[in-house]
DSSP file (Angstrom, degrees, kcal/mol; ACC not computed):
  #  RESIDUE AA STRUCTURE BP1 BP2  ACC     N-H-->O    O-->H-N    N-H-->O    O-->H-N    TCO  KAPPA ALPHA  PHI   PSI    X-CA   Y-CA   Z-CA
    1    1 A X              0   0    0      0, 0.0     2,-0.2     0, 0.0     0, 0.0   0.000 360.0 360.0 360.0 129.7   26.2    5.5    0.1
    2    2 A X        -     0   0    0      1,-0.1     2,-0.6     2,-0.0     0, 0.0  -0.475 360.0-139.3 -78.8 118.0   23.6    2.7    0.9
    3    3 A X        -     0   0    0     -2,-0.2     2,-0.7     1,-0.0    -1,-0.1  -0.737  21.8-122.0 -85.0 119.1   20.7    2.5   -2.0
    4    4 A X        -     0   0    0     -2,-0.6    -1,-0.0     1,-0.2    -2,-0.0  -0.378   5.7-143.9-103.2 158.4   17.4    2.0   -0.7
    5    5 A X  S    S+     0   0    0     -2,-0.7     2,-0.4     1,-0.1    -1,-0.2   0.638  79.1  44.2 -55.9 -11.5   15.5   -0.8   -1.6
    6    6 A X        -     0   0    0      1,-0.1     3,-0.1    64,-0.1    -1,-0.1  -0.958  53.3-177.4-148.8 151.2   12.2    0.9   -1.7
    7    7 A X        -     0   0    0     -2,-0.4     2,-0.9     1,-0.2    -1,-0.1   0.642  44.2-108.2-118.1   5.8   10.5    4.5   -3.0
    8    8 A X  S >  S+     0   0    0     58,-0.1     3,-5.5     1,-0.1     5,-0.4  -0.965 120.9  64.3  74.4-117.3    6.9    5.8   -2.6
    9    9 A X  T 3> S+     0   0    0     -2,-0.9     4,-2.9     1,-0.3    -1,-0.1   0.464 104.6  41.5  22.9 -81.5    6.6    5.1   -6.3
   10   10 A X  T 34 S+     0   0    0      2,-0.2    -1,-0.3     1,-0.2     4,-0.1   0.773 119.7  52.7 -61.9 -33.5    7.1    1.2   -5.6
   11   11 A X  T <4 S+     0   0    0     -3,-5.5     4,-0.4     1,-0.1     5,-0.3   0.994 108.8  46.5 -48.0 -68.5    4.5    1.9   -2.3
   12   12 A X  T  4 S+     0   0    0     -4,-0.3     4,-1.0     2,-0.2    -2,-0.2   0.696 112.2  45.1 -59.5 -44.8    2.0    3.5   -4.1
   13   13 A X  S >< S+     0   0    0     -4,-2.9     3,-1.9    -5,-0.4     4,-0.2   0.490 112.8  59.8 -87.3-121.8    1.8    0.7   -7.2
   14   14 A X  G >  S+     0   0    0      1,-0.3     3,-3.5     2,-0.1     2,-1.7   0.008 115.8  31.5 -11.3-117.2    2.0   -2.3   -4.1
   15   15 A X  G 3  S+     0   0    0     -4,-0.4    -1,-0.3     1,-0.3    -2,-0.2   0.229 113.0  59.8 -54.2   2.7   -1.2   -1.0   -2.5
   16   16 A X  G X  S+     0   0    0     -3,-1.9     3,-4.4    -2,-1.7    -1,-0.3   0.877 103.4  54.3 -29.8 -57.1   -2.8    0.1   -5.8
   17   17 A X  T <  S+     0   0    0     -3,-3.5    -2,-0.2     1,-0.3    -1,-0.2   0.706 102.7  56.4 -69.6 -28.3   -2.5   -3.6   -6.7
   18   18 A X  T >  S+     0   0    0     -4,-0.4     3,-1.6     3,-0.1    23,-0.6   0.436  81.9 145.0 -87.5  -4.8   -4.6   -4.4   -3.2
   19   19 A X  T <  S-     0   0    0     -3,-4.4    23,-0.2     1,-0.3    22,-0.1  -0.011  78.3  -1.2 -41.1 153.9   -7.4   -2.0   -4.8
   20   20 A X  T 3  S+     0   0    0     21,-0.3    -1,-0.3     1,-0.1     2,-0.2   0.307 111.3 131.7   8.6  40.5  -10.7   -3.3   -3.7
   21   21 A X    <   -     0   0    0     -3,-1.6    20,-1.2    20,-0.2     2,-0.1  -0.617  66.4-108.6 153.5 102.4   -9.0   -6.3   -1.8
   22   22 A X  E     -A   40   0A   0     -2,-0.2    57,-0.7    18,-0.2     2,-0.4  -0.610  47.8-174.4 -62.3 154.5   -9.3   -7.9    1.8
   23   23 A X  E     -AB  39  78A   0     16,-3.2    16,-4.0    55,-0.3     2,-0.5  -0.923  30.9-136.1-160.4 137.7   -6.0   -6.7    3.6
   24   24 A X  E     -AB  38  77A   0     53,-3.9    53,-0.5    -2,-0.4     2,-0.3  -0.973  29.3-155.4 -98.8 107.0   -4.5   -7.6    7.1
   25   25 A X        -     0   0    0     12,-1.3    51,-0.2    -2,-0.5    10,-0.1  -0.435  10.5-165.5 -78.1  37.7   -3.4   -4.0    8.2
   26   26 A X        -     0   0    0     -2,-0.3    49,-1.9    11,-0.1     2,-0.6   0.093  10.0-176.2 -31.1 100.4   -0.4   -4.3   10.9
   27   27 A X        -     0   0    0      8,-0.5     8,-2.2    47,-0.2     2,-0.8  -0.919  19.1-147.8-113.1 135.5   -0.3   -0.1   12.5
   28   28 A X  B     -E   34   0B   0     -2,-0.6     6,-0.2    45,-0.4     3,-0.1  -0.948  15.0-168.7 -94.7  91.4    2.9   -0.2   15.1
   29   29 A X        -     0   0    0      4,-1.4     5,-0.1    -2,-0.8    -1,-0.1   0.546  38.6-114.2 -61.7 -31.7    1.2    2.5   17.7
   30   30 A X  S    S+     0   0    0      3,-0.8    -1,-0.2    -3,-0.1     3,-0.0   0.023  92.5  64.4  78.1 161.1    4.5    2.8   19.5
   31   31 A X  S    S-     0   0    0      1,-0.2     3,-0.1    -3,-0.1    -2,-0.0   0.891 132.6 -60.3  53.5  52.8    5.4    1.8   23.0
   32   32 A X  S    S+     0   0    0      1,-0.2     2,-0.5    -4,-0.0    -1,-0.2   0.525 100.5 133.8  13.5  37.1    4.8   -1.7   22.2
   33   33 A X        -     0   0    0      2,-0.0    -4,-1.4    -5,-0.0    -3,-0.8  -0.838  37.0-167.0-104.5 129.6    0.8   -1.3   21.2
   34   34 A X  B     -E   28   0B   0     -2,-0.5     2,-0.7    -6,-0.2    -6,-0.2  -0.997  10.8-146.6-127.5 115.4    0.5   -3.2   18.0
   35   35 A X        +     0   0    0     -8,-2.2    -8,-0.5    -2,-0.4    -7,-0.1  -0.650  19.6 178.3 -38.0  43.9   -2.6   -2.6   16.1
   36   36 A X        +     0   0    0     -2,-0.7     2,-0.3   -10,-0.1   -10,-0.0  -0.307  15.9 145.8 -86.8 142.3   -4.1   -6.0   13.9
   37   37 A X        -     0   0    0      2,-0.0   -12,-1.3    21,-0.0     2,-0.3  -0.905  41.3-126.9-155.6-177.6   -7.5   -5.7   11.9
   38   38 A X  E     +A   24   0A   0     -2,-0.3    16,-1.7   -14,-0.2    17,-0.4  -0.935  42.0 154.8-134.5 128.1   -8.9   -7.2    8.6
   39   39 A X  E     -AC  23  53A   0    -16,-4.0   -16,-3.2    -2,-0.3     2,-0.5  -0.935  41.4-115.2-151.9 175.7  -10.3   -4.7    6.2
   40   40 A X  E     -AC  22  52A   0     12,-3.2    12,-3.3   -18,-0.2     2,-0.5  -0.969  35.1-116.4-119.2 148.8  -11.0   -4.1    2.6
   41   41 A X  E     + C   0  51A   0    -20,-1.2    10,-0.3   -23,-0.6   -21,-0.3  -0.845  42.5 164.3 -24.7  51.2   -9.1   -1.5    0.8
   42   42 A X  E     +     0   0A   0      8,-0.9     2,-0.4    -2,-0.5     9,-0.2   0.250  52.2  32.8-147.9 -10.7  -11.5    1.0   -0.3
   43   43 A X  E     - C   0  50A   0      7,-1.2     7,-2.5     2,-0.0     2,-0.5  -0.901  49.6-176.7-155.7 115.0   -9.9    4.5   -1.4
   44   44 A X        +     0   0    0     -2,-0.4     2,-0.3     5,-0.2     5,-0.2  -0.987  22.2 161.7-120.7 132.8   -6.4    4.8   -3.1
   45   45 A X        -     0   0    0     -2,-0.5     4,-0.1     3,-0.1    -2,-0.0  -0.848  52.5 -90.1-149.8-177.6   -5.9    8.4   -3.5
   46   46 A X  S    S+     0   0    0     -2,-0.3     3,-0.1     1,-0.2    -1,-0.1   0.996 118.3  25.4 -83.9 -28.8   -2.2   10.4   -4.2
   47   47 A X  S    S+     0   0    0      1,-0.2    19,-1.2    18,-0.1    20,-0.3   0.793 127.0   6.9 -79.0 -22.3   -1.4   10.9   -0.6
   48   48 A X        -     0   0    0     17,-0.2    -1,-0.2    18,-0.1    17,-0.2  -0.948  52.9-126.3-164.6 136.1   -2.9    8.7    0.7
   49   49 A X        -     0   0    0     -2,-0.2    15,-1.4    -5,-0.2     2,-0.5  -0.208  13.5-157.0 -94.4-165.2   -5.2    5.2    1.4
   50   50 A X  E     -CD  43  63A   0     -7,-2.5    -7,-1.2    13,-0.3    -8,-0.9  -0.958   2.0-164.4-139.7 139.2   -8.2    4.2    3.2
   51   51 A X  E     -C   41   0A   0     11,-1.9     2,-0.4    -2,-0.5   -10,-0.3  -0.944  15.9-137.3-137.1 135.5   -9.3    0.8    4.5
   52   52 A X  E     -C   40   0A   0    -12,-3.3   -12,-3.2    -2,-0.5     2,-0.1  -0.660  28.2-134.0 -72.3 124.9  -13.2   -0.3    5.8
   53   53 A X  E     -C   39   0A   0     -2,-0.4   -14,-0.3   -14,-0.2   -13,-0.1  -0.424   4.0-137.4 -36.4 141.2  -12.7   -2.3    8.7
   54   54 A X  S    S+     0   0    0    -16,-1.7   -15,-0.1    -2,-0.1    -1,-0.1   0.971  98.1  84.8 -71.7 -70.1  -14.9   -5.8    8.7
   55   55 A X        -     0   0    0    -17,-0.4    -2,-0.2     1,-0.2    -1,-0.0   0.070  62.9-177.2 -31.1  87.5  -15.3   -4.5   12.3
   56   56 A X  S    S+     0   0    0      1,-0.2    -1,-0.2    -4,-0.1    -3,-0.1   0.939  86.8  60.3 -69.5 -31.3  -18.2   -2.1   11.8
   57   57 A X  S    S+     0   0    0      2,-0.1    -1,-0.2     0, 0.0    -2,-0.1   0.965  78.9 131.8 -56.8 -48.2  -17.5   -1.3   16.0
   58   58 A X        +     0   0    0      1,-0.2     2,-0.6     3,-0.0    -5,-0.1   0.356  36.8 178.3   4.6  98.9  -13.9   -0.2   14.8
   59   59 A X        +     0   0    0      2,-0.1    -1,-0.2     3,-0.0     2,-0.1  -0.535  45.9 129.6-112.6  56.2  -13.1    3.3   16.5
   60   60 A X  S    S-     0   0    0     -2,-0.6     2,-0.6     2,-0.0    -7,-0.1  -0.503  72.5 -96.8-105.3 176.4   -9.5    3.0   14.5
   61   61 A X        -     0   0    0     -2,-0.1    -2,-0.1     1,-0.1    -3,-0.0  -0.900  42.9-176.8 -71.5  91.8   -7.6    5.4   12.3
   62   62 A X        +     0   0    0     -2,-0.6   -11,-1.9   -12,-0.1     2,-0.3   0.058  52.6  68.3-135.4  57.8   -8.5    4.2    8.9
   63   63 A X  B     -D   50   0A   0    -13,-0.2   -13,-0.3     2,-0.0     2,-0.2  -0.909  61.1-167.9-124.1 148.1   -6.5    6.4    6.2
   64   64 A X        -     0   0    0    -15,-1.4     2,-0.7    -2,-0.3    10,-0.0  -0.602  17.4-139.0-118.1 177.1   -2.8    5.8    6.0
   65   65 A X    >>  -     0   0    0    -17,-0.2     3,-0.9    -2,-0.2     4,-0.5  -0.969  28.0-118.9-135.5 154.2   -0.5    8.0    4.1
   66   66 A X  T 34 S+     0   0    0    -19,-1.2     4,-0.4    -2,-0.7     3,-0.4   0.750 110.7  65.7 -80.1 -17.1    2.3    5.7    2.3
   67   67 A X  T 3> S+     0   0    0    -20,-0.3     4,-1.7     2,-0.2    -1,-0.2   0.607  95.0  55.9 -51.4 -16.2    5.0    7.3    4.1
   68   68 A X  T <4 S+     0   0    0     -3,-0.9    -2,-0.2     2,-0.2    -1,-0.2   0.679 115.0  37.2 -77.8 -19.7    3.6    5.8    7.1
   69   69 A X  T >< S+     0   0    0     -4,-0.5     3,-0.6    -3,-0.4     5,-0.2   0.604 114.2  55.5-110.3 -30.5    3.9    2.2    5.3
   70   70 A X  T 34 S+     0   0    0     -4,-0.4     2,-0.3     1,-0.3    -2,-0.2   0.758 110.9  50.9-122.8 -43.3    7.5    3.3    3.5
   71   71 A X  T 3< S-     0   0    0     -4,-1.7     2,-0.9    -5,-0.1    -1,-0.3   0.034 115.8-122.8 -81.2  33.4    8.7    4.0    7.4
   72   72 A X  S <  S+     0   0    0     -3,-0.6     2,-1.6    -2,-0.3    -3,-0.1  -0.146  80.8 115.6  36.0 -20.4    7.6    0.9    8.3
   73   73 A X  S    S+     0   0    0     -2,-0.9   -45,-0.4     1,-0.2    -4,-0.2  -0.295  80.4  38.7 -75.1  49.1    5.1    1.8   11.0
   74   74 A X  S    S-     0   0    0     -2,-1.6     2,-0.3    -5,-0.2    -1,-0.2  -0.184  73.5-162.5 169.4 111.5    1.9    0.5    9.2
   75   75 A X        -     0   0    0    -49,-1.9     2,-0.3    -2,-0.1   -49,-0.1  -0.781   0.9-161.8 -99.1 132.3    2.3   -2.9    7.1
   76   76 A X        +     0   0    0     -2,-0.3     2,-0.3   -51,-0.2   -51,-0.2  -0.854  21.4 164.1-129.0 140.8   -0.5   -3.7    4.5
   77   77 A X  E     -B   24   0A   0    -53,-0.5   -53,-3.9    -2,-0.3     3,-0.1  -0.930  40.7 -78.6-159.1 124.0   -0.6   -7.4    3.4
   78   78 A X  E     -B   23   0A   0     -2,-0.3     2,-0.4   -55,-0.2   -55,-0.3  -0.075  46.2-101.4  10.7 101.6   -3.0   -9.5    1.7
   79   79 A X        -     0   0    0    -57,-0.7     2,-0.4   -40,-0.2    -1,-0.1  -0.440  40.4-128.4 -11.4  91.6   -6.0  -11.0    3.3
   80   80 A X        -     0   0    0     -2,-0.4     2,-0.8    -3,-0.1   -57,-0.1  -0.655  28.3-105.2 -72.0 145.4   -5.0  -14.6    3.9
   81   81 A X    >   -     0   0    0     -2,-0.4     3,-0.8     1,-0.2    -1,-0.1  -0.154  25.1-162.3 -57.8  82.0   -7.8  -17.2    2.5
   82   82 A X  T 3  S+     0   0    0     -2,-0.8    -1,-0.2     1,-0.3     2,-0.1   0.943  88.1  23.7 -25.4 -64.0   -9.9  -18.6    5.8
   83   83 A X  T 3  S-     0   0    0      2,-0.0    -1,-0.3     0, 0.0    -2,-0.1  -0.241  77.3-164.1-103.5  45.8  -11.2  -21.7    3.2
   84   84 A X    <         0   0    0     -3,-0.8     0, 0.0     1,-0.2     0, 0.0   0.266 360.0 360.0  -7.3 152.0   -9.2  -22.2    0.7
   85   85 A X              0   0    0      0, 0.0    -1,-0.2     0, 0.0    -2,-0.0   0.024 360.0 360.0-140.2 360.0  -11.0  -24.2   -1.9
């Protein structure tokens, strides 16, 4: 039997860790429609998170459930630094 490398548990503390946060949000739509925005993190809750868009126009889906993240179809990453200083 094949162990897998990742639980819900191990989701849940990752995007904890992103709590108030800029995050690059990757949502896989299916049928090749790939979803990109920049948001901040805003709501960590037990089923599920939420992220503000910077986009105030945004008409997106923006609570995720950590299965959704654990199945791969919506990837939460860090905010890369624009200026580094």
């Amino acid at each position: 039997m094949i162990k897998p490398r990742h639980d819900i548990a191990n989701v849940k503390r990752t995007i904890a860790d992103y709590f108030q946060k800029q995050v690059d949000v990757t949502v896989n739509l299916g049928r090749n429609k790939v979803l990109m925005f920049c948001g901040k993190l805003s709501g960590v809750y037990p089923a599920l998170f939420t992220v503000e868009p910077d986009d105030k126009n945004f008409l997106g889906k923006t609570s995720y459930s950590y299965a959704e993240v654990l199945c791969g179809s919506v990837s939460v990453k860090p905010a890369k630094e624009a200026n580094p200083s």
